[in-house]
LOKOL-602957 format. One record per residue (C-alpha): x, y, z; residue number from 0. Coordinates in nm, 3 decimals, decimal comma. Each point is the difference from the previous one (the first is absolute). Layout:
<pts>
PT | X | Y | Z | NUM
...
</pts>
This chain:
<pts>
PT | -1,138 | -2,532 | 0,663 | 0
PT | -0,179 | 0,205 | -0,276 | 1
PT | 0,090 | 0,392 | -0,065 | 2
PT | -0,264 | 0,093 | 0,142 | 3
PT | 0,043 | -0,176 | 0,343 | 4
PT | 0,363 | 0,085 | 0,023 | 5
PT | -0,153 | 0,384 | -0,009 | 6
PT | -0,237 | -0,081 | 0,272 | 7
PT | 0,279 | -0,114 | 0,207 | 8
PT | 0,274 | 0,268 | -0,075 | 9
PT | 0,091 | 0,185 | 0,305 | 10
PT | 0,111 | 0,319 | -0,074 | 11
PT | -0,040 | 0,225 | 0,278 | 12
PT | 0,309 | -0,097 | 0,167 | 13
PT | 0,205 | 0,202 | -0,359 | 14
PT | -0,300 | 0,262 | -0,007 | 15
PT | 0,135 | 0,082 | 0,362 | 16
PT | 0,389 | 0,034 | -0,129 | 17
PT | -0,120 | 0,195 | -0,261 | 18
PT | -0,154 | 0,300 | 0,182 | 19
PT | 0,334 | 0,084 | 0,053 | 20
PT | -0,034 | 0,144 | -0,336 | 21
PT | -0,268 | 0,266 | 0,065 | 22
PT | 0,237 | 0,196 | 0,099 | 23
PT | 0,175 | 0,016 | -0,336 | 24
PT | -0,185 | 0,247 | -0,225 | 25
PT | -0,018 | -0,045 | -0,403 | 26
PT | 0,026 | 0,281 | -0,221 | 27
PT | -0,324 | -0,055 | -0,147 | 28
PT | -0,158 | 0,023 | 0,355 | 29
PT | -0,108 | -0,283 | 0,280 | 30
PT | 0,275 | -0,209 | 0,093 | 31
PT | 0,220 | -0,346 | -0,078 | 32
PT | -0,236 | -0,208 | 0,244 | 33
PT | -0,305 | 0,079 | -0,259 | 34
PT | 0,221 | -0,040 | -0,321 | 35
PT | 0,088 | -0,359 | 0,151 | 36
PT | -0,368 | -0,073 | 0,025 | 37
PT | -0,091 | 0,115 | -0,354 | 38
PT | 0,326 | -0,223 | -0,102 | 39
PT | -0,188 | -0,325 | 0,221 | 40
PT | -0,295 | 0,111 | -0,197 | 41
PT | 0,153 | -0,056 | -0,334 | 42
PT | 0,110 | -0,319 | 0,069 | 43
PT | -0,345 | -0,096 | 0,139 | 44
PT | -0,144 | 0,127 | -0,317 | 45
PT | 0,195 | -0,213 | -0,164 | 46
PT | -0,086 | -0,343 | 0,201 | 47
PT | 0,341 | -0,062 | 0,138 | 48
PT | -0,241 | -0,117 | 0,300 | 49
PT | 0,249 | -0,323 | 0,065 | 50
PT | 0,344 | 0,214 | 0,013 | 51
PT | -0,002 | 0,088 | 0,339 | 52
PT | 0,356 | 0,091 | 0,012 | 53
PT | -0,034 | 0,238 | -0,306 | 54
PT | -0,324 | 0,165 | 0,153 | 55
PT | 0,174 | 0,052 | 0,352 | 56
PT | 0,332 | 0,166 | -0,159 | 57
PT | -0,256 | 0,190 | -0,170 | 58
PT | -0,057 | 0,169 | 0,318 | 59
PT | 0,360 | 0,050 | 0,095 | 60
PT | 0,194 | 0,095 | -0,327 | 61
PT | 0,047 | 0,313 | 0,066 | 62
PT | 0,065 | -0,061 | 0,358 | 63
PT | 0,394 | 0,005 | 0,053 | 64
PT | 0,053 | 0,166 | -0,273 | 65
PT | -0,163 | 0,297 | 0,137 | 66
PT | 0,051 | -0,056 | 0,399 | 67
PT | 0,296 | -0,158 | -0,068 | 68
PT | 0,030 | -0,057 | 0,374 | 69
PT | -0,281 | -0,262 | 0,016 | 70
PT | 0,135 | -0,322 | 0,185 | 71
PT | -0,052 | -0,262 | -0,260 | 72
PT | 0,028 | -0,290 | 0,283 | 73
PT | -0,353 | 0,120 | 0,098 | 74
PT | -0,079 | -0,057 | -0,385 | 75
PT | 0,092 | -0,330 | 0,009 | 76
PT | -0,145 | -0,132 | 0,350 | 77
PT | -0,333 | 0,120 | -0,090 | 78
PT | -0,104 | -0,355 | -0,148 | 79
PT | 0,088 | -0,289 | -0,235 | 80
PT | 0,043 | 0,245 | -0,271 | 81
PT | 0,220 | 0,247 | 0,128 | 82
PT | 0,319 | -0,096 | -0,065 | 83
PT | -0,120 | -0,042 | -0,415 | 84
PT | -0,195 | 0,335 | 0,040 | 85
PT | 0,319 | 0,202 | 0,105 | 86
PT | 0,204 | -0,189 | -0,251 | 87
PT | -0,254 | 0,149 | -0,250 | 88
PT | 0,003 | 0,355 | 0,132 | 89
PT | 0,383 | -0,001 | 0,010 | 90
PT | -0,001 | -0,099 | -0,388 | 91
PT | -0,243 | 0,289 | -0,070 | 92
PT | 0,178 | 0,246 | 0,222 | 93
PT | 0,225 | 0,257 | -0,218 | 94
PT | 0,360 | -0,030 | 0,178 | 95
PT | 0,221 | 0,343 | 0,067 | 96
PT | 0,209 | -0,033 | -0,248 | 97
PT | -0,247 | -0,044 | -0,263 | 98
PT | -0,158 | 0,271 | -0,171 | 99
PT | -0,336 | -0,065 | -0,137 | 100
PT | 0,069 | -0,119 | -0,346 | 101
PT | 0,268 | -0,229 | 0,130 | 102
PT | -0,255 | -0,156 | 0,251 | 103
PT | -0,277 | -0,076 | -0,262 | 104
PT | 0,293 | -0,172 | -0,237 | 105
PT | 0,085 | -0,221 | 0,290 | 106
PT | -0,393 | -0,085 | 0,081 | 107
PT | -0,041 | -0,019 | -0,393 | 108
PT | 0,309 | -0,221 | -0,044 | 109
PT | 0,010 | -0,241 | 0,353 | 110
PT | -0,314 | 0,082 | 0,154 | 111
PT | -0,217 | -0,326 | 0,098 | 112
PT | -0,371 | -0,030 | -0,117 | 113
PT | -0,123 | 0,153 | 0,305 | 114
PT | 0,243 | 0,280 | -0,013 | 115
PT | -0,111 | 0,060 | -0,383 | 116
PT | -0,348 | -0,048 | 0,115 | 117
PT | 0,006 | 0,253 | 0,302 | 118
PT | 0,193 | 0,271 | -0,175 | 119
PT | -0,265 | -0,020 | -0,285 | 120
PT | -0,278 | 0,031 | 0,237 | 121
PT | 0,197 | 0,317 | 0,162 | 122
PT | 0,030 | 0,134 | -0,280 | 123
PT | -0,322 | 0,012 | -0,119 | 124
PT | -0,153 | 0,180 | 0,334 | 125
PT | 0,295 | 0,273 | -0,074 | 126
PT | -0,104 | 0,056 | -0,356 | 127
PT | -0,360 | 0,050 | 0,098 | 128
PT | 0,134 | 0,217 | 0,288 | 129
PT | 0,207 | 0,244 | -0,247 | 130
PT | -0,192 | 0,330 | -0,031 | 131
PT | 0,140 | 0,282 | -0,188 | 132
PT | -0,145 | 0,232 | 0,237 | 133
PT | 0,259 | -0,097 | 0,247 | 134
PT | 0,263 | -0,174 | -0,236 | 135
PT | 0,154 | 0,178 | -0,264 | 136
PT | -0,085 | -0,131 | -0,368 | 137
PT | 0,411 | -0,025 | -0,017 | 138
PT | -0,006 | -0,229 | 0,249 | 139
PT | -0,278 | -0,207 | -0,081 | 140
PT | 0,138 | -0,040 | -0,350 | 141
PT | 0,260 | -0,118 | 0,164 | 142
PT | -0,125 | -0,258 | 0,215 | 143
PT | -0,178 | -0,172 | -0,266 | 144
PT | 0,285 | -0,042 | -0,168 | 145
PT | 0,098 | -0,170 | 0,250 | 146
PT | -0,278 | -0,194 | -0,027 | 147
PT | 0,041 | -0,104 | -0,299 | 148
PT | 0,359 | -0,115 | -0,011 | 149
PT | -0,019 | -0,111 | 0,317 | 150
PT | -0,338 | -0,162 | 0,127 | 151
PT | -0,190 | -0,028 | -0,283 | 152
PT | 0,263 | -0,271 | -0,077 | 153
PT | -0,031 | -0,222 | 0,326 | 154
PT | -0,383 | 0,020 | -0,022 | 155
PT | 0,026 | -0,136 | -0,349 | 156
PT | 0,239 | -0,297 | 0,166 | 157
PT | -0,246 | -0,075 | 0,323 | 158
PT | -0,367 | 0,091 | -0,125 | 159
PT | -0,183 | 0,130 | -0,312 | 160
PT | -0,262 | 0,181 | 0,147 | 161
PT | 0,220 | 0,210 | 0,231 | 162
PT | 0,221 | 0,081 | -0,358 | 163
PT | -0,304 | 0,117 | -0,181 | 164
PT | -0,165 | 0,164 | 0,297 | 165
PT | 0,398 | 0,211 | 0,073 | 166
PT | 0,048 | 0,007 | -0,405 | 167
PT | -0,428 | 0,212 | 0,013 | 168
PT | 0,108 | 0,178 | 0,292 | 169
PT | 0,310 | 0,158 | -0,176 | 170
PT | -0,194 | 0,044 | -0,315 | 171
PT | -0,245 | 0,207 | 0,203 | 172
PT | 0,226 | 0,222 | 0,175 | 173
PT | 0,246 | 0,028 | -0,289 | 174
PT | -0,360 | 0,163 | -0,201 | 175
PT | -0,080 | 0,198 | 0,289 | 176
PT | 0,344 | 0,179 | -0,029 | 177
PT | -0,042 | 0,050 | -0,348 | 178
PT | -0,312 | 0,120 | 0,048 | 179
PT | 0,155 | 0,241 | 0,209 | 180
PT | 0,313 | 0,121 | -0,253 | 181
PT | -0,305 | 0,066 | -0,264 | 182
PT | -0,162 | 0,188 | 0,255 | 183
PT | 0,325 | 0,211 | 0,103 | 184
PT | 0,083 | 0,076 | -0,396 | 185
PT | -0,338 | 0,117 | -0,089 | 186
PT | 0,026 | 0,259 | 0,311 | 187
PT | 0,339 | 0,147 | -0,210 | 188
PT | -0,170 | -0,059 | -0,324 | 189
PT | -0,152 | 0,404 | -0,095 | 190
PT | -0,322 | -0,014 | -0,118 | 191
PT | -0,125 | -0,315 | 0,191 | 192
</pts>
């Protein structure tokens, strides 16, 4: 079956249903997870993974249990043939409780399959665009693209080249913007400016 009839058949309402339970978990930078899971199906999509089904229906759940961590996964798994591998996937991608961050994105980074590597890349890149410094401070952004690049920048280079120069832009662009800003906040305590 060609790419683009495997897209014409992929059924996805039955995850777009599980993941509504996600509207009711509000992002920082305003809407909710259930969008953010969208733009991170949209990513993929932009990149043609049209044949991965099980990649583009985790994309839908990965934040699911991690943020309703009461979500029965058995329903996961008896939606259809791919449920069982979807969990599986959303399980690798989910960020245990006795990680912290940095130790989560060294075990993705270090163990994590190419769909894990793949879908964390993809995540990433919707939260990057997503990070405004009107709601974010530029402390914190700074800090998550560090992150970035110790952490993520490194599996896109491993699973896909276009998703490592599109996070390695991204972080350029953001990293200027804050500097941008610093020259900005000087000149204001420069006299005479």
């Amino acid at each position: 079956m060609s790419a683009l009839e495997t897209l014409k058949n992929l059924v996805l309402a039955p995850y777009i249903l599980k993941a509504t339970a996600l509207i009711s978990v509000q992002r920082a930078v305003g809407g909710n997870q259930f969008r953010h899971c969208f733009s991170t199906l949209g990513i993929l999509l932009d990149y043609k993974f049209f044949t991965d089904t099980v990649l583009l229906k985790a994309s839908l759940l990965h934040d699911l249990l991690e943020d309703l961590p009461e979500t029965q996964v058995e329903e996961i798994r008896c939606i259809d043939s791919d449920g069982t591998n979807v969990v599986q996937l959303v399980l690798e991608v989910t960020k245990r409780k006795d990680e912290t961050k940095e130790q989560y994105l060294q075990r993705l980074l270090e163990y994590g399959s190419r769909d894990a590597l793949l879908l964390k890349c993809a995540d990433r890149i919707s939260n990057i665009t997503d990070l405004h410094r009107d709601i974010q401070s530029e402390q914190k952004i700074s800090d998550y693209l560090d992150q970035t690049e110790k952490y993520v920048i490194p599996m896109a280079k491993r699973v896909n080249n276009d998703m490592f120069i599109e996070l390695t832009d991204l972080v350029a662009k953001r990293r200027g913007i804050l500097r941008m800003l610093e020259n900005n906040k000087r000149a204001e305590t420069v006299p005479g400016l």
